[in-house]
C-alpha positions as CSV (number, residue, x, y, z in Angstrom):
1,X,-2.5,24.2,26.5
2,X,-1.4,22.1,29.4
3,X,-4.8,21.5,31.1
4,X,-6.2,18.0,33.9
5,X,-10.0,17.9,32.8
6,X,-12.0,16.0,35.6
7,X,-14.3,13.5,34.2
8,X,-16.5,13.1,36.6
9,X,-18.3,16.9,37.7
10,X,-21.3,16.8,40.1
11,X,-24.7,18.1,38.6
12,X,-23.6,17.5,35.1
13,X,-24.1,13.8,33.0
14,X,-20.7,12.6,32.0
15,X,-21.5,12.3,27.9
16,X,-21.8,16.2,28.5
17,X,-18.9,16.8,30.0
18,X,-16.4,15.0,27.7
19,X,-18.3,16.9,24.9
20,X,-17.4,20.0,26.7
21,X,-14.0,18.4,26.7
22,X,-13.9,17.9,23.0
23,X,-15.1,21.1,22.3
24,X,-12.6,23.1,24.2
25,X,-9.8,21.0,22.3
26,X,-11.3,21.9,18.8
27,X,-11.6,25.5,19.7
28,X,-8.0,25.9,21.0
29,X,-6.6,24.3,17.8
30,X,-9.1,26.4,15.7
31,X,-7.4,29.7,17.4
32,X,-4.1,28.3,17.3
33,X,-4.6,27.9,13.8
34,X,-5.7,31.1,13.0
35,X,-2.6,32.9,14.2
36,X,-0.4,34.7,11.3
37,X,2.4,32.2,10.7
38,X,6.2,34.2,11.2
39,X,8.5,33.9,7.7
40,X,9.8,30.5,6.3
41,X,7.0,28.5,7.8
42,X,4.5,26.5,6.2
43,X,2.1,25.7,8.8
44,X,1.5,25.3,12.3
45,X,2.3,21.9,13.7
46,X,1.1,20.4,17.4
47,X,2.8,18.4,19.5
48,X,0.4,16.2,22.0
49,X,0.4,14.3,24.8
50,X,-2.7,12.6,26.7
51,X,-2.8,10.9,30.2
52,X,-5.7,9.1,31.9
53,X,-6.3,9.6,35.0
54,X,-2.6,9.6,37.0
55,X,-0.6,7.3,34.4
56,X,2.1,9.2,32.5
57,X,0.8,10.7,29.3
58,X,1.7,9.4,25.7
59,X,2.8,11.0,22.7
60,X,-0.2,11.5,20.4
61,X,-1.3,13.0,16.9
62,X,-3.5,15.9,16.9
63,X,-6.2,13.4,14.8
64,X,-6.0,11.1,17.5
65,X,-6.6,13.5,20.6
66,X,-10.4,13.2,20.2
67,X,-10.5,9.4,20.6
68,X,-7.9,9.0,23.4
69,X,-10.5,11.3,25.4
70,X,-13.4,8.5,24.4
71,X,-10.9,6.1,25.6
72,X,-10.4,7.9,28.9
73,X,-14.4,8.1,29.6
74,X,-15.1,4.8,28.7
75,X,-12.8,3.4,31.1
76,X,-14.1,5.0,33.8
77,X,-11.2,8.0,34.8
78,X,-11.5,10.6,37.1
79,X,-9.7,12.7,34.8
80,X,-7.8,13.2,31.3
81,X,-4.1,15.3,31.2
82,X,-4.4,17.1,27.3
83,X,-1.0,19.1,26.9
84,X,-1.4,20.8,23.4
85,X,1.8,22.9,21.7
86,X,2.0,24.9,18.8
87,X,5.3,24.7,16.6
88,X,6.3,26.3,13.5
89,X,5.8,23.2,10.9
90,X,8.2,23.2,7.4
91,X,7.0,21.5,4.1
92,X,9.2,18.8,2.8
93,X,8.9,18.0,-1.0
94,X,8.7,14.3,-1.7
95,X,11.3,14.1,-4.7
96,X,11.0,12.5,-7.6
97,X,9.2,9.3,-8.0
């Protein structure tokens, strides 16, 4: 998912519209989720990125997607860059302690 959500949408309240926002985020990880994993992996892993507005969009963690899109709506953006990529994620042990 590379998607620019506008912020700002004429006839609807803006709380709504970053719920919407949120809500179309959860749903394409839920369906990405759900796809049969190919042999040897483990999981599905995301790689994320979020912009405000024009600026250049950071690297981000899939938990941290949802607040970077509060961020973007409270300081007053026009719009919010999500870019959402599904890899093949491996299981590492963690050895002996």
């Amino acid at each position: 998912m590379k998607k620019t959500f506008p912020l700002n949408l004429p006839g609807h309240q803006p709380p709504r519209v970053v719920a919407s926002i949120k809500n179309d985020v959860r749903k394409y990880l839920k369906r990405e989720r759900r796809k049969p994993l190919t042999e040897g992996v483990d999981f599905w892993d995301f790689n994320c990125k979020v912009g405000q507005g024009e600026t250049e969009p950071e690297v981000k963690h899939v938990e941290e997607i949802i607040a970077a899109i509060d961020q973007a709506a409270a300081s007053q953006c026009t719009s919010v860059y999500i870019e959402i990529l599904a890899t093949p994620g491996h299981r590492t042990s963690k050895g002996e302690t």
